[in-house]
DRENLUMVO-713168 format. One line per 4 residues: number of its first residue (from 1); for each residue x, y, z of N, C-alpha, C, O. Coordinates in nm, 3 decimals. Layout:
% residues N
NUM	X/Y/Z/X/Y/Z/X/Y/Z/X/Y/Z  ...
END
This chain:
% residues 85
1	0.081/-0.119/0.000/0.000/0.000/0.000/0.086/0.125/0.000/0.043/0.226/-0.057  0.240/0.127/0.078/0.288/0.252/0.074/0.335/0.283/-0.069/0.359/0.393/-0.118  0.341/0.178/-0.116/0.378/0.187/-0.271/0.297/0.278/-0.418/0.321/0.343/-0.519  0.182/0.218/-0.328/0.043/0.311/-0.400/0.056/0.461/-0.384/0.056/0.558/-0.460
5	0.068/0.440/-0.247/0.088/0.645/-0.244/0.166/0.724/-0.327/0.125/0.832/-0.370  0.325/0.657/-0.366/0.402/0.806/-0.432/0.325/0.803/-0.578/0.311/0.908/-0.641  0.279/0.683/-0.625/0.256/0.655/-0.760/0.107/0.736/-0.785/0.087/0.810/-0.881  0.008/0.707/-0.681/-0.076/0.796/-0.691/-0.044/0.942/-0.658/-0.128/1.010/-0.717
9	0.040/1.019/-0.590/0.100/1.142/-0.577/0.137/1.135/-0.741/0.071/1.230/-0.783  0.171/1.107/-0.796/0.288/1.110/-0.867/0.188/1.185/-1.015/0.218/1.271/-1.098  0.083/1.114/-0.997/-0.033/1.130/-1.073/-0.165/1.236/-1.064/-0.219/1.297/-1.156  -0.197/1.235/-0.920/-0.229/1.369/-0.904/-0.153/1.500/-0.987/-0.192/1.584/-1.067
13	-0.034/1.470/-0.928/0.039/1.603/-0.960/0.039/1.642/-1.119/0.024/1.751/-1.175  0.066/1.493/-1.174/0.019/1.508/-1.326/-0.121/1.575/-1.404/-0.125/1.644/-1.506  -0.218/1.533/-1.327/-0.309/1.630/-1.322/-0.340/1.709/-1.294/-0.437/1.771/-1.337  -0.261/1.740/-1.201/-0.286/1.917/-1.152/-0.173/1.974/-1.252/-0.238/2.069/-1.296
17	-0.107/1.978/-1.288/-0.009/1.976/-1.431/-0.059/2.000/-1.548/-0.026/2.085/-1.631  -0.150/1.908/-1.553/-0.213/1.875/-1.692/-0.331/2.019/-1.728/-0.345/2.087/-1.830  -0.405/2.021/-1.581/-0.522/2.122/-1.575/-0.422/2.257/-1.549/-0.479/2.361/-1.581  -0.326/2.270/-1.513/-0.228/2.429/-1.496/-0.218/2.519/-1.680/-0.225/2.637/-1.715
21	-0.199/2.382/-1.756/-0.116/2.412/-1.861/-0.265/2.435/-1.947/-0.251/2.484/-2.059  -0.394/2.406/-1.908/-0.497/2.394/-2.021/-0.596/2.563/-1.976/-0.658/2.630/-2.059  -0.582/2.593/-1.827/-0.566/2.696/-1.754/-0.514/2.838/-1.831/-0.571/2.946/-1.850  -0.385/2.791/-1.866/-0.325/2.892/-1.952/-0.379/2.887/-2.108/-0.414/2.990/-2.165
25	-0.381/2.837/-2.132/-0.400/2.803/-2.276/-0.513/2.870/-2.289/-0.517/2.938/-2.391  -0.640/2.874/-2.195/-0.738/2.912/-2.198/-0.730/3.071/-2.187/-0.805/3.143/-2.253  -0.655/3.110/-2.120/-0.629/3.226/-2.077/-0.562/3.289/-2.142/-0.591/3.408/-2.151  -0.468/3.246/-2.202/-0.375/3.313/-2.355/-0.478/3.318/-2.468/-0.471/3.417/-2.541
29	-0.589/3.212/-2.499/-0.678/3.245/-2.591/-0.791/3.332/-2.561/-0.861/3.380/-2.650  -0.811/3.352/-2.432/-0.930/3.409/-2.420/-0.862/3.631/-2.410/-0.925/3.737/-2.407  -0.721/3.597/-2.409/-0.628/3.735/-2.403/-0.635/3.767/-2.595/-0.645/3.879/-2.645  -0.629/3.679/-2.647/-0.635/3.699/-2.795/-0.784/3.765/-2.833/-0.801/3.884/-2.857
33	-0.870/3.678/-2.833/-0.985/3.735/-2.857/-1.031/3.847/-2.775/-1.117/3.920/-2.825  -0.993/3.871/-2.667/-1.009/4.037/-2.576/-0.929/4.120/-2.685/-0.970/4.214/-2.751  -0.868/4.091/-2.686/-0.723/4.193/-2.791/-0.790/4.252/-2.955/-0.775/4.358/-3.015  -0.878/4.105/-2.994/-0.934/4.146/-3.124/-1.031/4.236/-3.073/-1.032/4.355/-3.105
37	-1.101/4.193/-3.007/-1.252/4.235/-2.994/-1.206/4.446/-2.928/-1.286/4.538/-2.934  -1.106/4.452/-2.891/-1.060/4.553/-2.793/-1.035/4.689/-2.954/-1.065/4.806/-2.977  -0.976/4.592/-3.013/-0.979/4.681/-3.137/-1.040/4.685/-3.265/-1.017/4.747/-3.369  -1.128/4.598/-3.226/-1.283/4.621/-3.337/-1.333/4.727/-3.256/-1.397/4.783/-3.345
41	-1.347/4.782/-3.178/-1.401/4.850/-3.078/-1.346/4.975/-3.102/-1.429/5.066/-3.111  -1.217/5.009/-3.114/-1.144/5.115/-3.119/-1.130/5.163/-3.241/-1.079/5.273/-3.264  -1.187/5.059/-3.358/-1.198/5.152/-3.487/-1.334/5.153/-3.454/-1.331/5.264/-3.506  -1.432/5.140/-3.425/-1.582/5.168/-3.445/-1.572/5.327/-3.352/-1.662/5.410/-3.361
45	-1.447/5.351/-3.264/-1.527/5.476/-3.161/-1.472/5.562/-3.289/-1.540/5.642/-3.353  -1.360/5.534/-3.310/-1.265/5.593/-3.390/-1.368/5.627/-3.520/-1.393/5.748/-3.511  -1.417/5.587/-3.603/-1.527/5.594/-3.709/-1.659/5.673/-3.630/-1.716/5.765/-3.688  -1.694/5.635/-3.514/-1.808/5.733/-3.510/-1.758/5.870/-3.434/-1.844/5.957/-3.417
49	-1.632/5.895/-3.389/-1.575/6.041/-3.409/-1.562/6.105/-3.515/-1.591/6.224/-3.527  -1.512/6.028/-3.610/-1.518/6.116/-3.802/-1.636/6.157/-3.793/-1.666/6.275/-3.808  -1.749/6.032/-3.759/-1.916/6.080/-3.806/-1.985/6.175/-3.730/-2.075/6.246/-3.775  -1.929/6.179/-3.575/-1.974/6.315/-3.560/-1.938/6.413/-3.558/-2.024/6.500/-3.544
53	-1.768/6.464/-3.574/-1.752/6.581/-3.665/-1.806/6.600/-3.775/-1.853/6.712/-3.794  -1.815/6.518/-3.863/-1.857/6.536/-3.980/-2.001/6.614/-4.012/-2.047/6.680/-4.105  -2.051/6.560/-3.854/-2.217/6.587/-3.860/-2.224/6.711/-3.811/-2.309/6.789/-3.851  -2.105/6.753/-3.687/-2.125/6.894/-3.658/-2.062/7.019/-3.757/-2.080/7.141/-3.751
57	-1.981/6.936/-3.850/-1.949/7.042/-3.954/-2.060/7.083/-4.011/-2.088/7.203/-4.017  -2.149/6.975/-4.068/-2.304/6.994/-4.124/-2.344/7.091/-4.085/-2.339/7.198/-4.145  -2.397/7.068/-3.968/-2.462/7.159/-3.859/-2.421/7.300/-3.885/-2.488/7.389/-3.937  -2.293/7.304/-3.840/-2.240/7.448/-3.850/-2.270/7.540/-3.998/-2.291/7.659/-4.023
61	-2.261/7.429/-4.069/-2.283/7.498/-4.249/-2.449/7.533/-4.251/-2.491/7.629/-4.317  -2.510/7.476/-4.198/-2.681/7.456/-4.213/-2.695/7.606/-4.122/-2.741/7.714/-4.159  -2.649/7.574/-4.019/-2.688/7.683/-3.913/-2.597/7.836/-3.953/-2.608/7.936/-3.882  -2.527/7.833/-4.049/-2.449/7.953/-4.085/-2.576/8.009/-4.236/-2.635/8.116/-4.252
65	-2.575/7.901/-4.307/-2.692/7.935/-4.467/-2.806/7.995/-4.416/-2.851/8.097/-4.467  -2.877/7.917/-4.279/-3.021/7.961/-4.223/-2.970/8.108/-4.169/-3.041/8.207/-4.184  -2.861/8.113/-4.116/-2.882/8.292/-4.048/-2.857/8.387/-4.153/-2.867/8.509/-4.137  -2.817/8.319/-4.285/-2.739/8.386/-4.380/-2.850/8.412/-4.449/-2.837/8.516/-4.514
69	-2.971/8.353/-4.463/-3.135/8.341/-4.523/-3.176/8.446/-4.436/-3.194/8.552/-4.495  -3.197/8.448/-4.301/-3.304/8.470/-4.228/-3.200/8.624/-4.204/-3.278/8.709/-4.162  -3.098/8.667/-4.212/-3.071/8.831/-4.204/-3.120/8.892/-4.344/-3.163/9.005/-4.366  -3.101/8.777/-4.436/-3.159/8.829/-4.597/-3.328/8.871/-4.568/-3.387/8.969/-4.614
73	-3.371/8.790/-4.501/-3.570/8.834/-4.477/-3.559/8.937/-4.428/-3.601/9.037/-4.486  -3.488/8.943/-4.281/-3.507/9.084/-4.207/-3.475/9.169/-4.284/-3.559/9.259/-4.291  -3.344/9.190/-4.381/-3.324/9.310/-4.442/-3.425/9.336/-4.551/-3.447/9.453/-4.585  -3.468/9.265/-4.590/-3.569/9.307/-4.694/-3.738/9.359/-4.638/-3.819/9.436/-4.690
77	-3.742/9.268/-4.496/-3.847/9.323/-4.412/-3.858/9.486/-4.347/-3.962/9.542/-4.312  -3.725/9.538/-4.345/-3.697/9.647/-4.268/-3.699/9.715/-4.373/-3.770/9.813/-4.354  -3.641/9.712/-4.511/-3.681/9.781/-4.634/-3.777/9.813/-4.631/-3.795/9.929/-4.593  -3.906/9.720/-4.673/-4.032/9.748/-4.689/-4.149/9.841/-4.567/-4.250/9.905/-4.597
81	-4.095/9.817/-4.438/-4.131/9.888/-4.350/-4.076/10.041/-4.386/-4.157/10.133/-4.385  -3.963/10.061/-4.411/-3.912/10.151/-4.402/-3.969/10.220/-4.525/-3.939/10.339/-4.520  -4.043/10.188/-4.640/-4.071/10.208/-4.783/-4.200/10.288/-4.691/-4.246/10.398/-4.719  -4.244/10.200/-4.573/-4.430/10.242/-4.561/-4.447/10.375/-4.502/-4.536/10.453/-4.535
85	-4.325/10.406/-4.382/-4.282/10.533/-4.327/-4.271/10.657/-4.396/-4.234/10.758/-4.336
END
């Protein structure tokens, strides 16, 4: 029976060995796919920063034409008032 023990030690340990190394493995692959997924991520923020400058450039052009319209009404409004005087 004492014979049994180192041989079963011997084997444990092999399995705790066996499960250390599958441990990592798991963990080095699951570091890979964090890594992809980390920078699919970082071009998507990266792409929707272009898109919303892009959108507040819009903005700014839209909101510059409309005041650029709407001083054109008033001046022509203040004309015509001024025609009635």
């Amino acid at each position: 029976m004492s014979e049994d023990v180192p041989t079963a030690m011997f084997e444990i340990l092999k399995k705790i060995q066996g499960d250390i190394a599958a441990v990592r493995a798991d963990v080095g692959d699951f570091k890979r796919e964090n890594r992809v997924e980390h920078e699919r991520m970082e071009t998507l923020i990266r792409k929707q920063r272009r898109d919303g400058a892009a959108v507040l450039v819009l903005m700014r052009s839209a909101a510059g034409d409309f005041e650029e319209r709407l001083a054109a009404v008033e001046q022509q409004i203040a004309l015509l008032d001024a025609r009635e005087h």
